[in-house]
N, C-alpha and C positions, 0 to 999 in steps of 0.2 A: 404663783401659788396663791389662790384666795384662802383669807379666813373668815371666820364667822366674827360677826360682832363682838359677842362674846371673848374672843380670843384678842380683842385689838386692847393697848395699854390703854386707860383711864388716867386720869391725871389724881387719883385718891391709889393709884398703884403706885404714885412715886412718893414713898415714906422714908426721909431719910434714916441713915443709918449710919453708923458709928463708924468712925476712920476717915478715910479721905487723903487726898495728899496734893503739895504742890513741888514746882521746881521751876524754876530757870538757869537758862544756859547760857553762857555769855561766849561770842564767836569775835574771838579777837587773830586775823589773821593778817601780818603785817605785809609778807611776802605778796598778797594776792593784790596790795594796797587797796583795801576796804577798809572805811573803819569799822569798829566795836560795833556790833546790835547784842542785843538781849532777848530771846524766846520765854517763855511763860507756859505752862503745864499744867493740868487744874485733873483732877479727878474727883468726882462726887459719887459715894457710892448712894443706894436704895436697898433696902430689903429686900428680899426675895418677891416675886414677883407668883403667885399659884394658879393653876390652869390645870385642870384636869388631873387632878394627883398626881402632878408633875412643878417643883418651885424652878424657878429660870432667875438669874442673877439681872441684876438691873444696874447698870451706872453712867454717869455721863461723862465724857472726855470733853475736856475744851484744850485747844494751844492756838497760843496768839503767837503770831509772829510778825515780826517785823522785821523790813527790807527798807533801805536809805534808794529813794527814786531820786532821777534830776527835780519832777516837781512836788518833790516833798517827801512824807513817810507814807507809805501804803502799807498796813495791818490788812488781816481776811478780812473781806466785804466794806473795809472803810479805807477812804482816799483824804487824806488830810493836805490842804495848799499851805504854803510857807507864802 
């Protein structure tokens, strides 16, 4: 599906807005012998977003997560060495 220019988000269309939330999870399973990691949650909302007398919600999700590798900890798109 194309759209019109017009129709594609601007970076002055992301105005934050009021709320937002975090969390993390902590996975402690002893049975499975792994240890502990910790996940991370982030939602950022934006105002509504208008096109055509039509407003469309806008927000961003982030979650980090984290996994124990033999060579090190690997987060999404980052590889850290020990």
């Amino acid at each position: 599906m194309e759209t019109d220019d017009e129709d594609k988000l601007r970076i002055d269309d992301f105005v934050p807005a009021a709320g937002g939330e975090w969390y993390g999870l902590l996975y402690d399973k002893p049975a499975l012998q792994l240890p502990p990691h910790l996940t991370w949650s982030f939602n950022f909302p934006f105002e509504d977003v208008s096109r055509d007398d039509e407003d469309s919600a806008l927000s961003l999700r982030l979650a980090v997560l984290r996994a124990r590798r033999h060579c090190g900890e690997r987060r999404v798109g980052i590889l850290d060495r020990a």
